[in-house]
Steps between C-alpha positions, in 0.01 A plus 500: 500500500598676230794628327649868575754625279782361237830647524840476313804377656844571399634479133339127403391442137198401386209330791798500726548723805109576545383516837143463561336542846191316590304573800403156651271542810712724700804423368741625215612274264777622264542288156884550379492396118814344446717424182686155526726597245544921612848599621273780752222227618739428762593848645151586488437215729757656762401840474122412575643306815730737593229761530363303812120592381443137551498188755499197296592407136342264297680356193423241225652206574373131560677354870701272232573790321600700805705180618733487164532888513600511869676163576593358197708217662184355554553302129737307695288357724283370209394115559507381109340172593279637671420757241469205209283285744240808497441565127692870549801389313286665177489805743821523611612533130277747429628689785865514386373581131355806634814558740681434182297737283516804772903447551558510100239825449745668863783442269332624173394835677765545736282455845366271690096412461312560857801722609206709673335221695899452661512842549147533700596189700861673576313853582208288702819330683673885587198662597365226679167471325288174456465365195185312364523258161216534331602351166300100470774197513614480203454097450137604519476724246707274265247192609213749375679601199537153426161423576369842244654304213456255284703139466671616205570869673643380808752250259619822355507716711683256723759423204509852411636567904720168431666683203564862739736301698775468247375831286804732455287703251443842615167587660279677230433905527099475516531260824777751660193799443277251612676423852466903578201441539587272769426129473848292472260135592263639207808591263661179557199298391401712201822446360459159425098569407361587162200627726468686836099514519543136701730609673405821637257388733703272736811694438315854543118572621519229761802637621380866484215352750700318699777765586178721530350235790824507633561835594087542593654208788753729575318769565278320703757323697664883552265789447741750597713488297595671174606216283746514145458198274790475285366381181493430088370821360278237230346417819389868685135504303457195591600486875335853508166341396499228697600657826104657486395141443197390795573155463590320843910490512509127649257385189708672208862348668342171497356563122815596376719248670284225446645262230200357219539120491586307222277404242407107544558393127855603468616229762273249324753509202801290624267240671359525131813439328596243723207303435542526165874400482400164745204426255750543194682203694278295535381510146863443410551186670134368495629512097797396513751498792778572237345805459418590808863467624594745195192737634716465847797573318388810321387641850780448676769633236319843417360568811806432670696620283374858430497547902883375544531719177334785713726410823825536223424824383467591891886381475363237793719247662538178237311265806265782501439460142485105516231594802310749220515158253390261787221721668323677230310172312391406886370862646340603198268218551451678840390817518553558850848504422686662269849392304668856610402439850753135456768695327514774733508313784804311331685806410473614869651203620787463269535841523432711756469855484784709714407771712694668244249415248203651702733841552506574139186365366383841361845617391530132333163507333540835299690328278473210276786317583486564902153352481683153388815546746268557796414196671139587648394642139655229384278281684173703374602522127561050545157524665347708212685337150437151659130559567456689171658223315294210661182701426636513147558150511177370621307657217750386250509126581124579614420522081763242377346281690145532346680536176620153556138374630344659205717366209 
């Protein structure tokens, strides 16, 4: 293996519009650096194709990236209990921020990020050429970014994503020069990070291997073929590099995709905290059941009332709020379930989201107020302010009630 020759394509600035051929085994892989943000990324895409010097195309896209590109009426088949049931509410979010960030920086620039990965799957379509995904799922390499950083990190990063979805403000010039290079997933992050060195090797080198392993598969699967991989021009060294990698294709996929667990200690906390808010209790009424009823009391007023605080801000239904106010002093002494879980279960049933609603989701959440007329986001900001607010609440009343012990 081992690469040939790099060559310039069309009028693209900067790493854009690169080609770079790499010989793997017997077959000729071309590299197409691509600029998310170039106005010519896209017509270099259908001139390569239309040349006919290959017989697949590879592109950078995820299958749930490829789904909301090609059939985006898939968002309204989206099962929001289902979704809060299995954690990914946190993940859906962070979805439409980046949806959110990408339509705002389209509008900014005057074109449409990924407008090249359309085009290849349009050309693919024409000239009736397979095409292989070799980009990782995306929820994977958000678990691993996750996973990269610390507590404190993830909190604002995740807040810092929170705040893109009702950002008007106009995307700065060093991350525009930074997406022709040709990351928009690394762009979005960085935005909202004060520093990329822990992100860059989720959101980067173990992509560059992966996309690497998965055209080495490709090649195996079809060595005949002369293959194009539409990709981020940040990304040809990389993908170049790997591609002369030894290391068994089946092993690296399973590396990469793999998930690190949780540490242990971090879900030791809320038993913790429970513990210590029973204990408070009973100290409180083995003293004096006056004060243990006003220990009770305390609880039940902050940490219910920050979370049906939370569920108004989410502009919740009022028995949804009530439900906030009821639930919160009960599942926060449960850690298997959380207030938002309640609350957005509530919301759904008082109000449930139109197909309408699912239809415009993305047009909805670009803006600030869409994101509170929109039933389903609706749903996920109750789920979010309600949860934040009982978390809030619990470590609130958590030190009052010590305070009161204690004095």
């Amino acid at each position: 293996m081992a690469v040939v020759e790099d060559t310039v394509a069309g009028d693209a600035d900067d790493a854009a519009g690169l080609l770079r051929h790499v010989m793997v085994d017997q077959t000729r892989v071309t590299l197409l650096g691509t600029a998310h943000v170039s106005h010519s990324s896209a017509r270099q895409v259908a001139e390569e194709l239309d040349s006919k010097a290959y017989q697949a195309v590879a592109i950078e896209l995820c299958p749930s990236r490829f789904d909301a590109l090609t059939h985006p009426e898939k968002l309204e088949q989206l099962d929001l209990m289902q979704v809060l049931r299995q954690g990914k509410a946190s993940m859906v979010m962070a979805n439409l921020a980046m949806a959110a960030y990408q339509q705002r920086l389209g509008e900014q620039i005057g074109i449409e990020p990924g407008a090249e990965m359309k085009m290849a799957v349009q050309q693919a379509e024409t000239h009736g050429l397979p095409v292989v995904l070799i980009d990782r799922e995306i929820g994977t390499t958000l678990k691993r970014t996750a996973r990269n950083l610390s507590w404190w990190r993830r909190a604002i990063l995740f807040s810092g994503l929170v705040g893109s979805l009702v950002s008007r403000e106009e995307v700065s010039e060093e991350d525009i020069e930074h997406l022709k290079e040709g990351d928009v997933l690394e762009t979005t992050f960085a935005e909202f990070a004060h520093d990329r060195q822990d992100l860059y090797q989720p959101l980067i080198a173990e992509r560059d291997r992966y996309m690497a392993a998965k055209l080495r598969e490709a090649v195996a699967a079809h060595p005949d073929r002369n293959l194009l991989a539409v990709v981020g021009a940040g990304h040809l060294k990389g993908i170049a590099k790997h591609l002369q990698d030894d290391t068994p294709i089946h092993e690296e996929l399973q590396s990469l995709d793999s998930v690190p667990p949780k540490s242990r200690w971090p879900r030791l906390v809320p038993w913790l905290i429970v513990l210590l808010i029973l204990t408070g209790f009973y100290i409180g009424f083995t003293r004096n059941p006056d004060l243990g009823w006003t220990l009770v009391r305390d609880w039940v007023l902050i940490n219910g009332g920050l979370s049906a605080l939370g569920a108004l801000l989410a502009a919740a239904h009022p028995l949804t709020i009530v439900t906030a106010f009821l639930a919160a002093p009960l599942t926060s002494l449960n850690p298997t379930i959380g207030a938002g879980m309640v609350t957005a279960a509530a919301e759904l049933m008082l109000r449930k989201p139109l197909v309408s609603d699912f239809k415009h989701l993305r047009r909805d959440t670009a803006s600030l107020k869409g994101w509170w007329h929109n039933r389903v986001s609706r749903t996920l900001l109750v789920f979010l302010f309600s949860t934040l607010g009982s978390a809030l609440g619990t470590y609130i009343a958590g030190f009052l009630i010590f305070e009161r012990l204690n004095t």
